[in-house]
C-alpha positions in Angstrom: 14.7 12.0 -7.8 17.1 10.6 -4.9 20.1 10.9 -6.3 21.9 7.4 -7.1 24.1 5.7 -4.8 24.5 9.2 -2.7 21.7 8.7 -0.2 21.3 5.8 2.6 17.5 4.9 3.5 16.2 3.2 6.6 12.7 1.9 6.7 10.6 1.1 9.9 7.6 -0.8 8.9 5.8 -3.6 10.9 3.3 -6.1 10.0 1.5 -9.0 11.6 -1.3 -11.2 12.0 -3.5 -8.9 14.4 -2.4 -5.5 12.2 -2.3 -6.7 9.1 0.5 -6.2 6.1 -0.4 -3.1 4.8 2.4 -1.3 6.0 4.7 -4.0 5.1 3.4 -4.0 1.1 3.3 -0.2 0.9 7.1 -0.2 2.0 8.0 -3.1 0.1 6.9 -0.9 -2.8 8.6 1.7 -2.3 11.8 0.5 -1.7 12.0 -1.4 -5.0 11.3 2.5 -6.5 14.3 3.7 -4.2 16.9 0.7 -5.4 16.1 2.1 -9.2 17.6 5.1 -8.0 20.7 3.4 -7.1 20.1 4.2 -2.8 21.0 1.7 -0.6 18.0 0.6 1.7 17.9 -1.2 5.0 14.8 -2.2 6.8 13.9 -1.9 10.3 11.0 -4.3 11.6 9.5 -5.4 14.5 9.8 -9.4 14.8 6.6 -11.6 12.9 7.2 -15.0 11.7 4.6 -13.9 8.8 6.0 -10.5 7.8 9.7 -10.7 8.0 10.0 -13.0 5.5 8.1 -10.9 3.3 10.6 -8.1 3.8 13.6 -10.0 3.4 12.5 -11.3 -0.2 13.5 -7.7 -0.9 17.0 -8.6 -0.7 18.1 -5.6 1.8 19.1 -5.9 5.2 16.8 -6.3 7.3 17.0 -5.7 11.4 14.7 -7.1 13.3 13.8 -6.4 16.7 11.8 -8.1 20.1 10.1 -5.5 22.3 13.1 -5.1 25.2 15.7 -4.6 22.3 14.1 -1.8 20.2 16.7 0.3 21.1 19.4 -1.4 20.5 18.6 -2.6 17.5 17.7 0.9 16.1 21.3 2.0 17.0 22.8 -0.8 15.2 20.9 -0.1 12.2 21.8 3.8 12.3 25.4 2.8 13.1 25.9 0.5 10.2 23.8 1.7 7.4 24.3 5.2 8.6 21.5 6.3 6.5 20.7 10.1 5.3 17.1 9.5 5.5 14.6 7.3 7.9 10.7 6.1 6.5 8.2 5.3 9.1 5.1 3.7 8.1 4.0 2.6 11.7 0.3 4.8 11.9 1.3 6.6 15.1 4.6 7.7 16.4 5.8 9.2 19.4 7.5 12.1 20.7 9.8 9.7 22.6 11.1 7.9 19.6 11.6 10.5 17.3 13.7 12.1 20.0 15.6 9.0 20.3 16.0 8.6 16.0 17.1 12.6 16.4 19.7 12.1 19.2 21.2 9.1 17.3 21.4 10.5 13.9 21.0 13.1 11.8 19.0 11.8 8.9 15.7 13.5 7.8 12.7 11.5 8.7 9.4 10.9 6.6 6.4 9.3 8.2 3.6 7.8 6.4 0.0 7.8 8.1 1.1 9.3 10.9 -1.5 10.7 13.6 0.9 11.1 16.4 4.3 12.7 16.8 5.6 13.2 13.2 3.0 15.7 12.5 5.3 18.1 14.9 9.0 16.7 14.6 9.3 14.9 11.6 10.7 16.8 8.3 7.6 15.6 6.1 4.1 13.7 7.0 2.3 11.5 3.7 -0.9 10.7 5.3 -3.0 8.7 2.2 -5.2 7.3 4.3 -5.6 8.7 7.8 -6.7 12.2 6.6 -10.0 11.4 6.7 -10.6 9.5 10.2 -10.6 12.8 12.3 -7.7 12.1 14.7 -5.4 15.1 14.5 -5.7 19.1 12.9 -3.8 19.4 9.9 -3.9 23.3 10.9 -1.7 22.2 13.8 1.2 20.7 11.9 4.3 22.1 12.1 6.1 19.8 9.2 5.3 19.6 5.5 2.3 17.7 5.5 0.6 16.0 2.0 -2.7 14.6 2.7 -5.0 12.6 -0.2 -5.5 9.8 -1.9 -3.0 10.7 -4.7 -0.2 9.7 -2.4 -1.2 6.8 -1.5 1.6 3.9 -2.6 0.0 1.7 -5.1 1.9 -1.3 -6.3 3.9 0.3 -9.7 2.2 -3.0 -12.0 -1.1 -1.2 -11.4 -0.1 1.2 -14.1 -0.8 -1.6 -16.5 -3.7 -2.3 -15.1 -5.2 1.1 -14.5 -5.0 2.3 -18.0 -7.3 -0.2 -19.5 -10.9 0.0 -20.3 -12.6 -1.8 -17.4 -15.1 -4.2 -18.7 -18.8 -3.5 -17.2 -21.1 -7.0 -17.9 -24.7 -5.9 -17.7 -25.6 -9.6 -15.2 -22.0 -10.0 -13.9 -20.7 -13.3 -12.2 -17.3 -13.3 -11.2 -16.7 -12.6 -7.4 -13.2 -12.1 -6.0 -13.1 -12.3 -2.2 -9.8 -11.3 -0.7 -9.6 -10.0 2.7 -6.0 -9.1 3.0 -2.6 -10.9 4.3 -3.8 -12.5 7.3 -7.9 -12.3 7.9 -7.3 -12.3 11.5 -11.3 -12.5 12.3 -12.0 -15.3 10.0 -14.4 -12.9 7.4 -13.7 -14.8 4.6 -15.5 -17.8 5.8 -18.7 -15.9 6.1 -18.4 -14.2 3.3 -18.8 -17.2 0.9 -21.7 -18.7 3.8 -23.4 -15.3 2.5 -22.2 -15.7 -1.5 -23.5 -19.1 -0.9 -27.2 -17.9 -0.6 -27.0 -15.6 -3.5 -30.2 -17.3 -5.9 -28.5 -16.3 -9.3 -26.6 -18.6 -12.6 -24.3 -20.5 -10.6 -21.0 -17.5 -9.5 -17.4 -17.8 -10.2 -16.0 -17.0 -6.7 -12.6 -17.0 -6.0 -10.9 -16.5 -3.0 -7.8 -15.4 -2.5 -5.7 -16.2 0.8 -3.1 -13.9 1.9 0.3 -15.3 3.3 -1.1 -15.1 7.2 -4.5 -16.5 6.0 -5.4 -20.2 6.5 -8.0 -22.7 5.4 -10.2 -23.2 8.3 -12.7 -26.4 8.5 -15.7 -23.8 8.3 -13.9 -22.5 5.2 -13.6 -25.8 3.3 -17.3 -26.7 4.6 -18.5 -23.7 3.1 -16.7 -24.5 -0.5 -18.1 -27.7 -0.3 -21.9 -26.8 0.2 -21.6 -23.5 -1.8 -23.5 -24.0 -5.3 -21.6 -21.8 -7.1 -17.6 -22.4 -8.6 -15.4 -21.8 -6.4 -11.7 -21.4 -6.7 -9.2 -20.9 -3.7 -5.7 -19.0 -4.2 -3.3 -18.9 -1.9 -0.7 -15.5 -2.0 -1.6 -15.0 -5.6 1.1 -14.0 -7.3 -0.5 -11.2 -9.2 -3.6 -10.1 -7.5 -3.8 -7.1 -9.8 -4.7 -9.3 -12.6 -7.4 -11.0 -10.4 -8.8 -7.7 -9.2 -9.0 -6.4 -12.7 -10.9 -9.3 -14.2 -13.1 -9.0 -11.3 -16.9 -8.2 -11.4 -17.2 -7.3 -8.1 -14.5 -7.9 -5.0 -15.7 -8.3 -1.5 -13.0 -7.0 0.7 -11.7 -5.6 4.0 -11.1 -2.0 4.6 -7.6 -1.5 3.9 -5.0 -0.7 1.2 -7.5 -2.9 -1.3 -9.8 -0.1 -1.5 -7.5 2.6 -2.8 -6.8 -0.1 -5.6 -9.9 -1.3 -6.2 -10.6 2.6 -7.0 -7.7 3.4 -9.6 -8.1 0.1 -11.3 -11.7 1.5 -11.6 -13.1 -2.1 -9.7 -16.4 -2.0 -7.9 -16.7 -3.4 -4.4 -18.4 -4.3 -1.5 -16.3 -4.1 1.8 -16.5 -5.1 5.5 -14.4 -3.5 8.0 -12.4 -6.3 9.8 -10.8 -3.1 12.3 -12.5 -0.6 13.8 -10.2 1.8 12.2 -10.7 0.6 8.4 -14.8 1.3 9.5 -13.2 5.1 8.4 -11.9 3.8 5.3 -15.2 2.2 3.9 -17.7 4.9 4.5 -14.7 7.8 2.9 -14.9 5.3 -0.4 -18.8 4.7 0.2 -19.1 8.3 0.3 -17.3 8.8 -2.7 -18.9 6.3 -4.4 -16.7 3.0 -5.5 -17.7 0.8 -2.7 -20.7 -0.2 -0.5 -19.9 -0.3 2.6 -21.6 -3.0 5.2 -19.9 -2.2 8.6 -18.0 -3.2 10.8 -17.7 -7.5 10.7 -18.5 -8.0 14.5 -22.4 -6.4 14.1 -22.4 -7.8 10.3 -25.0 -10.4 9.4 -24.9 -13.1 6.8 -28.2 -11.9 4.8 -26.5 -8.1 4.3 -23.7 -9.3 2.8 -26.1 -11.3 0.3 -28.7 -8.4 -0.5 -25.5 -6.5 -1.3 -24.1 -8.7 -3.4 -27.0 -9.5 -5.3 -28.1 -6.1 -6.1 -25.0 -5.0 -7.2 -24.5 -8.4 -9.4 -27.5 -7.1 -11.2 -26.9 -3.5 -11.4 -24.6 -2.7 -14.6 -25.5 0.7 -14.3 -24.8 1.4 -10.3 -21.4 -1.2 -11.0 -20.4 1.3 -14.7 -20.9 4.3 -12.2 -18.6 3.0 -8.7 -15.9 2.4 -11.7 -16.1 5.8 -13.4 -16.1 7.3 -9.7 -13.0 5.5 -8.6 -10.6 5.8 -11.8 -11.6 9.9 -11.4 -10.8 9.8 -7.9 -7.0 7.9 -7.2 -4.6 7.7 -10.4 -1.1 5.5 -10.4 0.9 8.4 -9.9 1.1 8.4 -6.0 4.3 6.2 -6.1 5.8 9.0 -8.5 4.6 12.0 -6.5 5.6 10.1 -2.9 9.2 10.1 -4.8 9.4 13.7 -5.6 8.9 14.1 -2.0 11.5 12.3 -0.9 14.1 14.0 -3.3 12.4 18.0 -1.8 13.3 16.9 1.9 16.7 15.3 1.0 17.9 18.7 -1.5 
């Protein structure tokens, strides 16, 4: 592991409401793992009103930048933290930048779903998630490149979670819809119009709300009309728990699904980017979701056969949760960290 209190970390991540806050939880993961090694950690972030705070609960410095002042701000944060390794979690960087991190300091730099740049010039590449979307030959890297699930940066709780017997019910009736931190094309609101027409024992639904998520007026119409029990949670504070207890979770096409898998959680998932329409059809392929599309050609009545054949379905449901817990474990955090301490020896 990183030795303690020997090595200075910098981390770029950004988040927002039109990307999302995957980046931003996946990094906020791994830095509490890196402060138990006793390494200082500074962040590095492009400016959001709904991420930055999220960052800063961490407690580390955090430097923020605006578009004109990227440089600037990226020489500040070298000069002062003067860190011995740099963490990108941005999906695609460029030549350009990484020339600019390499003239200004001479930390090693790991990238994390990278499709761009870092696949040449930076000293290690984790790609968890963009291995399977066909946008770059691993055959052409020329860094050390780890590619699969099992690296993929699960929250470290999940262990607690993960290594319990998920409960199968032969009719199940509790529905969790959570479409990440911000739900920037308003899916949840159809998603319970859909729930709302399944004919079945009156559902549990909840929905949770991420911390760029609002209630909208078709949202609180939709609770109101919808004949089944619905309960609304905003930024739970363990989603884990809500995931686990699930029957089935209607999600997006992001970082969810990877959990959803090793907590061994069937679900049914939209994608609310075109690039997360790579992400539902590599776990519909394997087997622990169903995938319905892309939410821009997705209609109400598909998201309510789905649901109601897989509320019914013990056996398709006991099979997406065997699948998923023998696909992604809870080691990725552990095996992401033995990285780390190979580039910096």
């Amino acid at each position: 592991m990183i030795t303690p209190k020997s090595k200075n970390v910098l981390i770029r991540a950004d988040g927002s409401h039109s990307i999302g806050l995957g980046h931003i939880w996946r990094m906020k993961t791994l830095s509490a793992a890196i402060r138990e090694t006793g390494s200082p950690v500074s962040f590095l972030t492009a400016n959001d009103p709904i991420s930055n705070p999220l960052l800063k609960e961490t407690g580390f410095p955090c430097y923020v930048f605006q578009p004109d002042s990227y440089l600037a701000v990226l020489t500040e944060a070298i000069q002062t933290h003067k860190p011995d390794l740099i963490i990108q979690d941005i999906l695609e960087t460029s030549s350009e930048d990484i020339k600019m991190i390499r003239q200004l300091s001479s930390a090693k730099i790991i990238n994390f779903d990278d499709v761009g740049a870092g696949l040449i010039l930076a000293d290690a590449v984790i790609n968890s998630m963009v291995f399977h979307w066909g946008k770059y030959n691993a055959e052409e890297s020329r860094t050390r490149l780890f590619e699969g699930p099992q690296y993929m940066l699960l929250q470290s709780e999940i262990s607690s979670y993960a290594r319990l017997e998920k409960t199968i019910h032969n009719l199940a009736t509790d529905i969790l819809v959570a479409f990440g931190g911000t739900d920037t094309h308003f899916v949840t609101q159809r998603a319970l119009q859909a729930i709302n027409n399944v004919n079945m024992t009156p559902l549990i639904v909840k929905i949770n709300l991420g911390p760029g998520s609002k209630m909208t007026p078709h949202l609180e119409k939709a609770i109101q009309e919808s004949p089944h029990h619905i309960t609304v949670i905003k930024s739970s504070p363990n989603l884990l728990y809500e995931f686990f207890n699930a029957d089935i979770v209607l999600c997006a096409g992001g970082n969810m699904l990877y959990e959803l898998a090793a907590l061994g959680v069937p679900s049914v998932s939209i994608a609310t980017e075109p690039h997360e329409i790579y992400n539902i059809n590599y776990w519909s392929d394997i087997g622990t979701t169903i995938a319905l599309g892309w939410e821009k050609n997705l209609t109400l009545s598909r998201i309510t056969e789905s649901l109601s054949e897989l509320l019914k379905n013990p056996r398709k449901r006991t099979e997406m949760s065997a699948i998923g817990k023998q696909t992604i474990d809870d080691r990725g955090l552990s095996r992401v960290m033995s990285i780390i301490a190979e580039v910096l020896s």
